[in-house]
C-alpha positions in Angstrom: 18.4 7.1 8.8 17.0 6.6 12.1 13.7 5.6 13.6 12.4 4.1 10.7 8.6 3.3 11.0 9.3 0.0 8.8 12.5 -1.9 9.0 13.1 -5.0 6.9 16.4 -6.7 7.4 17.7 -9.7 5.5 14.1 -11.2 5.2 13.7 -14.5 3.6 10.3 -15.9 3.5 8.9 -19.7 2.2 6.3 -21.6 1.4 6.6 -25.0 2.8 10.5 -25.7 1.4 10.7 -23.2 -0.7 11.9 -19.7 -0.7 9.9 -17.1 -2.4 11.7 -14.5 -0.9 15.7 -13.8 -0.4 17.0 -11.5 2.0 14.7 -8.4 1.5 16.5 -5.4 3.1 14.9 -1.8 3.3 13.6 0.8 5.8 10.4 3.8 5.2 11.2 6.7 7.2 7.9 8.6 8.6 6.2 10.7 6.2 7.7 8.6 3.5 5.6 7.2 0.2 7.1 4.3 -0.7 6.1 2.6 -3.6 6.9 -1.8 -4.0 6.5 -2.8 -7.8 7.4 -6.2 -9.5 6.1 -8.1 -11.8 3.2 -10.7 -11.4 4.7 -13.7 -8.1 7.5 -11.3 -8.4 7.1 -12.1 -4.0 5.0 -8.4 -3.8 2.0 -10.0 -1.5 4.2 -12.3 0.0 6.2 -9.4 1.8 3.6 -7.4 2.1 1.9 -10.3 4.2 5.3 -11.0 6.5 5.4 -7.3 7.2 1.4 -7.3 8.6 2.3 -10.2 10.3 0.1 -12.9 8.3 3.1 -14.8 7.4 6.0 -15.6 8.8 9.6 -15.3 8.1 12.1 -17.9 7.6 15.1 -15.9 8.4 15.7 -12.0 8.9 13.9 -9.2 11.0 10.9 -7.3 10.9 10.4 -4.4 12.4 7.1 -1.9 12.8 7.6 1.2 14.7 11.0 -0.5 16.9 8.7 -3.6 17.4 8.6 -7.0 16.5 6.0 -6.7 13.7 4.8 -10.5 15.3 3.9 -8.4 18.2 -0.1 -6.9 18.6 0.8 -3.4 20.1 3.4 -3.1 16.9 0.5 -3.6 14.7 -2.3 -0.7 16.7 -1.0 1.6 14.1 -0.9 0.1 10.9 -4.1 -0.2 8.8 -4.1 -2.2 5.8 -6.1 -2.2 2.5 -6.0 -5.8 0.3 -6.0 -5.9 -3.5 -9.4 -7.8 -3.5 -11.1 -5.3 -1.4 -14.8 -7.0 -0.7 -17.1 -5.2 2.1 -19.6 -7.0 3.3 -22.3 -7.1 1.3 -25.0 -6.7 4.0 -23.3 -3.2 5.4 -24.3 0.5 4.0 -21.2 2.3 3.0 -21.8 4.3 6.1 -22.0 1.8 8.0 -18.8 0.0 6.7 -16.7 3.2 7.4 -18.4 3.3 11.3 -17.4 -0.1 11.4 -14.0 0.4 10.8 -13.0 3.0 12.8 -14.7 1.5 15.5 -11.6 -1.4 14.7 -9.5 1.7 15.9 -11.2 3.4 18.7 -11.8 6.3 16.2 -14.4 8.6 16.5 -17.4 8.3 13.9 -18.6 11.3 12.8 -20.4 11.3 9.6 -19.9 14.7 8.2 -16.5 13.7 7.9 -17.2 10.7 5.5 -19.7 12.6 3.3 -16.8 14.9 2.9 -14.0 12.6 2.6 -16.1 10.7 -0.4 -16.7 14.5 -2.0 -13.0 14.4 -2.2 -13.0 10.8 -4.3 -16.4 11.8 -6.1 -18.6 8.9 -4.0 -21.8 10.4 -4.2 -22.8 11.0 -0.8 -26.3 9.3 -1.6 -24.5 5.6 -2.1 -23.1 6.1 1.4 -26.3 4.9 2.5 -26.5 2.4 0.7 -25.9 -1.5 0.5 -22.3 -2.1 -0.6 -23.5 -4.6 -2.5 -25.3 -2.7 -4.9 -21.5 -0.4 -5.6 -19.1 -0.9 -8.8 -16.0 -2.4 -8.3 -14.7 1.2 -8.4 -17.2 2.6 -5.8 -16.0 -0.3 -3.5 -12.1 0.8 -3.7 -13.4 4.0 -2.7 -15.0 2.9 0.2 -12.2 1.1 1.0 -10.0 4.2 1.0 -12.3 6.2 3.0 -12.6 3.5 5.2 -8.4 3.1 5.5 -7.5 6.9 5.6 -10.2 7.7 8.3 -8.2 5.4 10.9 -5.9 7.8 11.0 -3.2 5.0 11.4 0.4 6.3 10.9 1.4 3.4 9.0 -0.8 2.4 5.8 -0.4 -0.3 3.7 -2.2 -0.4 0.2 -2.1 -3.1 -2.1 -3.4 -2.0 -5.7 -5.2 0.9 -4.3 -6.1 2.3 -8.0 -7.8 -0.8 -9.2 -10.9 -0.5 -10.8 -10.6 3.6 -11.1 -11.1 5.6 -13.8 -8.3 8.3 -14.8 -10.5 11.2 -12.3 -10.8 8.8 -9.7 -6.9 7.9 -9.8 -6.1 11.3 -9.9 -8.3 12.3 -6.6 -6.6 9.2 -5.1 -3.6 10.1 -5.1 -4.7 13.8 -4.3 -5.8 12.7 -1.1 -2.4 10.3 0.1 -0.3 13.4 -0.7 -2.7 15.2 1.6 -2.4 12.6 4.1 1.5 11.9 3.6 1.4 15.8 4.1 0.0 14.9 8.1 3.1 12.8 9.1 1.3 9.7 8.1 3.6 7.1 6.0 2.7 4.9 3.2 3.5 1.7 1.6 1.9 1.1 -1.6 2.1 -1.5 -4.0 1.1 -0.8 -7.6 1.5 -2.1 -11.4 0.7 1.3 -12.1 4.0 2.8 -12.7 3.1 6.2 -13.8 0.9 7.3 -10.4 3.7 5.4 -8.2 6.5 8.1 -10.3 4.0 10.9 -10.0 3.6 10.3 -5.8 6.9 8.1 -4.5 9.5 9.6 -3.0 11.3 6.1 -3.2 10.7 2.5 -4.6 11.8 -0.6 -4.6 12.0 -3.2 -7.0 11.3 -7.3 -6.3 12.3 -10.0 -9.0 12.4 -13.2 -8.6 12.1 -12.9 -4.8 15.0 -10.4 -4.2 14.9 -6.7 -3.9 17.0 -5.5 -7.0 16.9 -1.7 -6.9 16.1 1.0 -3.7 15.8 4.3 -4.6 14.1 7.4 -6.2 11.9 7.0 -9.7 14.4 9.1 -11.3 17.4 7.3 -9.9 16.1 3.9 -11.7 15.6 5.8 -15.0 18.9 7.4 -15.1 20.3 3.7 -14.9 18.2 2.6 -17.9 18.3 5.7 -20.0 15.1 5.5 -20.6 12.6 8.4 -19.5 9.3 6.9 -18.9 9.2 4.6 -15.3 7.2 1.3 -16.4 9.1 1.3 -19.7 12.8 1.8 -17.0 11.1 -0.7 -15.1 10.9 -3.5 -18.0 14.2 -2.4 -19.0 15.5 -3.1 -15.5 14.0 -6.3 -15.4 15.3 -7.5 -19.1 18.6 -6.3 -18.3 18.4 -8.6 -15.0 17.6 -11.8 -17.0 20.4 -11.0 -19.4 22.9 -10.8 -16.3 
């Protein structure tokens, strides 16, 4: 493959002394969805935060785009949204999505939001609102709204479904197959298998700090023999500590 929009070659990333993570080696293509899953200090975060550039690698090569990921102008394009998404409190919604863009020379235009929360079922009326008056679920939409607006090539999610009902799930990943659809490439990191089978082209596996398995949802159940991705997953992972 060529051009890859992330490239992650023999990564190995500590704390202090110790290694958390061992030689992590993958590429995402553009237009890829590419789904990370592992079990809880599995080294998911960890990764996550050497690829943005928050952390830095012990040995190995990070690449964003052809760039040193270390590097600012590598970064311009990549928008990321945390697992512990927490706007400011003091900010409308509107005014948290303004804000945002603003991050990335975007163009505000707030038609556009009102329509982009239809498409999560935000009532348009909490927009102007205080975000500190939103649901834990309200917030993660705001977030989204907030991250897919960019228009960034490169997104990052980190539990993007947490907090959301089964409807709300189901219009999230509605819109980042709409978005994927626009050349824009995701990296998304989930314990919820069944939406990561349902959306990801690829995924790979962490355990125990190393990347165990690359490749397609239905790759990783045909080598369990079992049928249903979490239940492949844990299989995968028990098979590992029987090795």
């Amino acid at each position: 493959m060529s051009n890859p929009v992330l490239s992650v070659s023999d990564v190995t990333i500590a704390y202090e002394k110790t290694d958390v993570v061992f030689g992590a080696d993958f590429s995402i293509e553009s237009g890829e969805m590419f789904g990370l899953v592992g079990l809880n200090g599995a080294g998911k975060t960890t990764l996550i935060k050497t690829i943005l550039g928050l952390h830095s690698a012990r040995a190995g090569d990070v690449r964003i785009f052809g760039s040193d990921n270390m590097q600012v102008s590598a970064r311009r394009n990549v928008v990321y949204l945390p697992e512990r998404f927490d706007p400011p409190w003091f900010l409308s919604g509107m005014e948290f999505v303004k804000f945002s863009l603003s991050l990335y020379k975007q163009p505000f235009n707030e038609e556009e939001v009102y329509k982009a929360a239809d498409k999560l079922a935000l009532d348009r009326a909490a927009l102007k609102r205080r975000v500190q008056t939103y649901s834990k679920g309200m917030r993660q939409k705001l977030g989204l709204i907030g991250t897919v607006l960019t228009r960034c090539k490169f997104i990052v999610l980190d539990e993007p479904m947490s907090g959301l009902d089964p409807l709300a799930r189901t219009l999230v990943k509605d819109m980042l197959l709409e978005i994927k659809d626009k050349d824009q490439t995701i990296l998304i990191c989930s314990h919820i298998l069944a939406d990561l089978d349902e959306i990801c082209g690829r995924i790979a596996v962490i355990h125990e700090g190393a990347i165990e398995f690359l490749g397609t949802p239905s790759a990783l159940k045909t080598q369990t023999g079992v049928d249903v991705l979490e239940r492949a997953f844990l299989q995968f992972i028990q098979d590992k500590r029987e090795a």
